[in-house]
N, C-alpha and C positions, 0 to 999 in steps of 0.2 A: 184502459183497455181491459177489455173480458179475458178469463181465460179461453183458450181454443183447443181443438182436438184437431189434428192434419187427418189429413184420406192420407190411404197409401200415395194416390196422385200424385199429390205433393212430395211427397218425401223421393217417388221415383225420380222425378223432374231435377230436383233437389241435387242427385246424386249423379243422375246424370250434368251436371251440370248446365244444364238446361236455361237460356238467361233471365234473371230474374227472381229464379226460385231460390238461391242461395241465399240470398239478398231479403228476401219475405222471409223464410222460416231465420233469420237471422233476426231481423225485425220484429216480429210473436216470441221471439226468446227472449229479447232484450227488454221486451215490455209487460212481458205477463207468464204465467206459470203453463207450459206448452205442455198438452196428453196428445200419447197415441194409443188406441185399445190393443187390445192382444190378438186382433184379429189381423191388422195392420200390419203388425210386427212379422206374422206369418206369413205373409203376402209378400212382404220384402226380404225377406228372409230366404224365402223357398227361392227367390230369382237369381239373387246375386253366386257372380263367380270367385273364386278363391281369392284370386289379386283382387278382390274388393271388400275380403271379409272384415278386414280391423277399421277399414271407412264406413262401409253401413254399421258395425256393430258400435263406433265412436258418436254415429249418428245418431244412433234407436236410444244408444243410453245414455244419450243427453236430455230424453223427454223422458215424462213419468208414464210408464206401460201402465194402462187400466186392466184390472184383469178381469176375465172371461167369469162372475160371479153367478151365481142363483136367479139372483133378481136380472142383471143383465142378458141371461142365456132369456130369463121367459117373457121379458118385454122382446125381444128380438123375437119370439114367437109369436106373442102378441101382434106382434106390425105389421111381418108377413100373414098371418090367418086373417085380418081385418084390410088389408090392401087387398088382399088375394077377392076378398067379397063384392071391392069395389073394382075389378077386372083389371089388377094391379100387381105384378110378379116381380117382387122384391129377392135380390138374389142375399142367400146367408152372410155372405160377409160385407154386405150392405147396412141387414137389419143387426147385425152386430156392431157393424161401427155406429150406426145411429141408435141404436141402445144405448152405448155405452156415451155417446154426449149428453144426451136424455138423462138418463139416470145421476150424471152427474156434473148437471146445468151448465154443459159446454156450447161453447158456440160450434161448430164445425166447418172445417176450410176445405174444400176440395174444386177438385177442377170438373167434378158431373155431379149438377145439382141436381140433374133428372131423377139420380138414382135415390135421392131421398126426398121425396116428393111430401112428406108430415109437416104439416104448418104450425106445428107446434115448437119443430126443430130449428133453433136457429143457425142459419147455414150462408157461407160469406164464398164464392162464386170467383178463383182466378183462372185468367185468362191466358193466352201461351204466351205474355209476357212478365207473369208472374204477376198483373194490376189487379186490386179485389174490389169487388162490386158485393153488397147485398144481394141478395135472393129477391128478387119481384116480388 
């Protein structure tokens, strides 16, 4: 198995204990080296409540945080200014977490394939019982 990079998606489902999703990102742990970007990490970060800060924080640093680098901030500009051309609005923390797979030949798991539409990216599609399907 590749390694993978989670969407926030996942890791929300995750914590919420959502069924299924415990169960996958436990499955990506067990069999390959799991990233989340730093963009991710803020995302989940910013939501949680007090009584849940030492479980997402057990969670996030159990994977390896990509950080927010040079090259990953300007291919994320890159993606949005070239989608933008072909009538495509890519939101920041989109083109940040598909940067940061990109740049460092992750697969990506999330539950809105929509949102990273780059056929370049490889991106694996679960569904609200945590089962992953490829990207069409």
């Amino acid at each position: 198995m590749s390694d993978h990079l989670l969407d926030s998606s996942i890791l929300i489902r995750h914590l919420r204990n959502q069924k299924g999703y415990p169960q996958l990102v436990d499955r990506f742990s067990d069999q390959a080296e799991v990233y989340i970007s730093s963009y991710t990490r803020l995302e989940v970060v910013r939501g949680i409540y007090d009584r849940e800060h030492k479980k997402t924080f057990d969670l996030l640093d159990s994977f390896i945080t990509i950080p927010m680098t040079g090259e990953i901030a300007g291919l994320a500009g890159e993606l949005i200014r070239s989608w933008r051309t072909h009538g495509v609005i890519l939101g920041d923390a989109d083109a940040v977490i598909a940067a940061s797979a990109l740049h460092n030949g992750l697969t990506l798991v999330t539950t809105n394939v929509r949102h990273f539409p780059m056929p370049e990216l490889p991106v694996m599609q679960a569904d609200e019982s945590g089962a992953l399907t490829p990207r069409p």
